[in-house]
C-alpha positions as a Markdown table, in Angstrom:
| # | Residue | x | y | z |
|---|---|---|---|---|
| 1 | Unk | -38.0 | 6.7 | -38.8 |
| 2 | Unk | -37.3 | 3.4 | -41.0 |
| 3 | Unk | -39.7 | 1.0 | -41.1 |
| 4 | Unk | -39.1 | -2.0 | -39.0 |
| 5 | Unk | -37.9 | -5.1 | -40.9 |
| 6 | Unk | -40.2 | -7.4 | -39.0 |
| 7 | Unk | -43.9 | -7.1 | -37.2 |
| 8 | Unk | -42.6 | -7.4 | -33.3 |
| 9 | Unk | -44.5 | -9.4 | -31.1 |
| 10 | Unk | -44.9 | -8.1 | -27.1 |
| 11 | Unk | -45.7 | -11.1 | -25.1 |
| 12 | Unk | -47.2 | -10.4 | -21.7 |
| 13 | Unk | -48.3 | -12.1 | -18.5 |
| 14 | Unk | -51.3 | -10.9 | -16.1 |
| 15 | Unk | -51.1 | -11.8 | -12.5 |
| 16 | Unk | -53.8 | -11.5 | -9.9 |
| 17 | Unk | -52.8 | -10.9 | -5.8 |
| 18 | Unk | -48.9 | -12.3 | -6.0 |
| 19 | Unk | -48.7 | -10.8 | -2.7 |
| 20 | Unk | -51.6 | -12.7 | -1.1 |
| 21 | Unk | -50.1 | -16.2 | -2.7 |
| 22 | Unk | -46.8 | -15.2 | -1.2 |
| 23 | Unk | -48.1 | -15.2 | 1.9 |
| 24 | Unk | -49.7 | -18.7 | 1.2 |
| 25 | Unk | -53.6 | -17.2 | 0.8 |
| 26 | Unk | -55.6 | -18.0 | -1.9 |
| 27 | Unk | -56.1 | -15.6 | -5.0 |
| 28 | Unk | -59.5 | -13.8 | -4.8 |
| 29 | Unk | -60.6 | -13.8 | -8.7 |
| 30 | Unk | -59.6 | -16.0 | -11.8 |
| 31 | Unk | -59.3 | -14.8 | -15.3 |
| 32 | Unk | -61.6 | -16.3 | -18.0 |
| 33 | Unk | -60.1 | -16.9 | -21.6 |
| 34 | Unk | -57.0 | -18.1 | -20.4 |
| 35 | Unk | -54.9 | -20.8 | -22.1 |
| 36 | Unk | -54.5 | -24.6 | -20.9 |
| 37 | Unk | -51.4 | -24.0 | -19.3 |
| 38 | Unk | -52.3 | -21.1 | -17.2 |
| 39 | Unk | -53.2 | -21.2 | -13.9 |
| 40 | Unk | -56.5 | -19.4 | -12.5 |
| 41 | Unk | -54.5 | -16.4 | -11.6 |
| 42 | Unk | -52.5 | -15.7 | -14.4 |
| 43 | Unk | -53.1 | -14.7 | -18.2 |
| 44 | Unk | -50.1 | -14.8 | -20.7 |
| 45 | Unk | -50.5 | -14.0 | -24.4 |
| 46 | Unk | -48.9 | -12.4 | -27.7 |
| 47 | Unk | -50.1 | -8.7 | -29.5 |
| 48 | Unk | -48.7 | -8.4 | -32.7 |
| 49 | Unk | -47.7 | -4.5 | -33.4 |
| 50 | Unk | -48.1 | -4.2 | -37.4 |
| 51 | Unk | -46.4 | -0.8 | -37.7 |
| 52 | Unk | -44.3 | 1.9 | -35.7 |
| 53 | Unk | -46.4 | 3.9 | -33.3 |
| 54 | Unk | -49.2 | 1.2 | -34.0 |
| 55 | Unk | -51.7 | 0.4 | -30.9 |
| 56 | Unk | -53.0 | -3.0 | -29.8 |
| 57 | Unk | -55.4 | -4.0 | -27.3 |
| 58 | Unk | -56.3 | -7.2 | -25.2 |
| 59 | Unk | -59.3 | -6.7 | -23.2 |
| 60 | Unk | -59.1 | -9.8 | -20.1 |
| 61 | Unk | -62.0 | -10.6 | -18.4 |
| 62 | Unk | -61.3 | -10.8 | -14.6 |
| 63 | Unk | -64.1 | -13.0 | -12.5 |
| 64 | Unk | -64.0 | -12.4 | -8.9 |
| 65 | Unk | -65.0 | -15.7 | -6.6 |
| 66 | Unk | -67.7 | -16.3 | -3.9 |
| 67 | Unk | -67.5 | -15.7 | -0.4 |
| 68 | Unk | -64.3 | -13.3 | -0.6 |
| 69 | Unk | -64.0 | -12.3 | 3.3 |
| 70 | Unk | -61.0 | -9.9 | 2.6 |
| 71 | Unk | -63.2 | -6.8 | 0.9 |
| 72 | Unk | -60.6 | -4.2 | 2.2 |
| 73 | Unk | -57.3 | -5.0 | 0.7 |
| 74 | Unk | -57.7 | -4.3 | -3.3 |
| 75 | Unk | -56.9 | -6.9 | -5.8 |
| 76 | Unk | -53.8 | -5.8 | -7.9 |
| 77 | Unk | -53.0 | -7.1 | -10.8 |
| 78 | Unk | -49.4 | -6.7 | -12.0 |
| 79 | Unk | -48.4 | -6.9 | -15.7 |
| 80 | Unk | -45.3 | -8.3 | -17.3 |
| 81 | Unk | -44.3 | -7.5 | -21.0 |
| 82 | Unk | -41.2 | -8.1 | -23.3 |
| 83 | Unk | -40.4 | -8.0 | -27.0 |
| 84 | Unk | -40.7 | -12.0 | -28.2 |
| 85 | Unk | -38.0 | -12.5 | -30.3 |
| 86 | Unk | -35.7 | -14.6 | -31.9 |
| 87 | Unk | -33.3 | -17.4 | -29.5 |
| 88 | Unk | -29.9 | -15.5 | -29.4 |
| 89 | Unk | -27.3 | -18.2 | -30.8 |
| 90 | Unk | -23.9 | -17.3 | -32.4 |
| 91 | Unk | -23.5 | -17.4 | -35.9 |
| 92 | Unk | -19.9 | -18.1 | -37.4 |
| 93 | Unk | -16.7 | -16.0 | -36.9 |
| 94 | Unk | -17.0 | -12.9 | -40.0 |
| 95 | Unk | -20.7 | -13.9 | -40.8 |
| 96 | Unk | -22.7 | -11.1 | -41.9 |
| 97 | Unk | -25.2 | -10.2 | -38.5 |
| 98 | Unk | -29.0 | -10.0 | -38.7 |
| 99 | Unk | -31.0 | -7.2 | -38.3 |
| 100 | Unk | -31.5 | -5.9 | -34.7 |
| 101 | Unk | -34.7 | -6.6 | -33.3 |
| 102 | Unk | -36.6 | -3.6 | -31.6 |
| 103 | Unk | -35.9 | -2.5 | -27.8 |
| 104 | Unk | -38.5 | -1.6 | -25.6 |
């Protein structure tokens, strides 16, 4: 395998009891560490993979909130991922093309 031309970043988003909202209910935990612009259920971020084959790790930290009444139904959190990468604009007619990003 080549090497890849550039370090590609995944960003992701962590989502706590989307079904629950839905249906207009509150969400039963928040996660801590989350940025300014993240609301209590949700935590969105970059990992930086140096190398093919290369692991990562973020390790969130999930608080659940007082007086939950629902202790039944679990709490799932969903998990959203995609390769960040370069805004697709056109270059000129017979340019010379840029190296292809990765795929997932």
């Amino acid at each position: 395998m080549a090497p890849l031309p550039v370090s590609p970043e995944l960003e992701f988003v962590l989502d706590v009891d989307t079904e629950r909202r839905r249906r207009g209910q509150a969400p039963r935990g928040s996660f801590l560490g989350r940025g300014p612009a993240d609301p209590e259920h949700q935590l969105s971020g970059t990992l930086e993979l140096p190398r093919q084959r290369s692991r990562a790790c973020v390790t969130p930290t999930f608080q659940l909130h007082d007086g939950i009444r629902d202790k039944l139904r679990p709490i799932v959190v969903t998990l959203a991922y995609g390769i960040r990468g370069p805004g697709g604009h056109r270059g000129e007619r017979g340019a010379v093309l840029p190296p292809l990003s990765p795929a997932l």
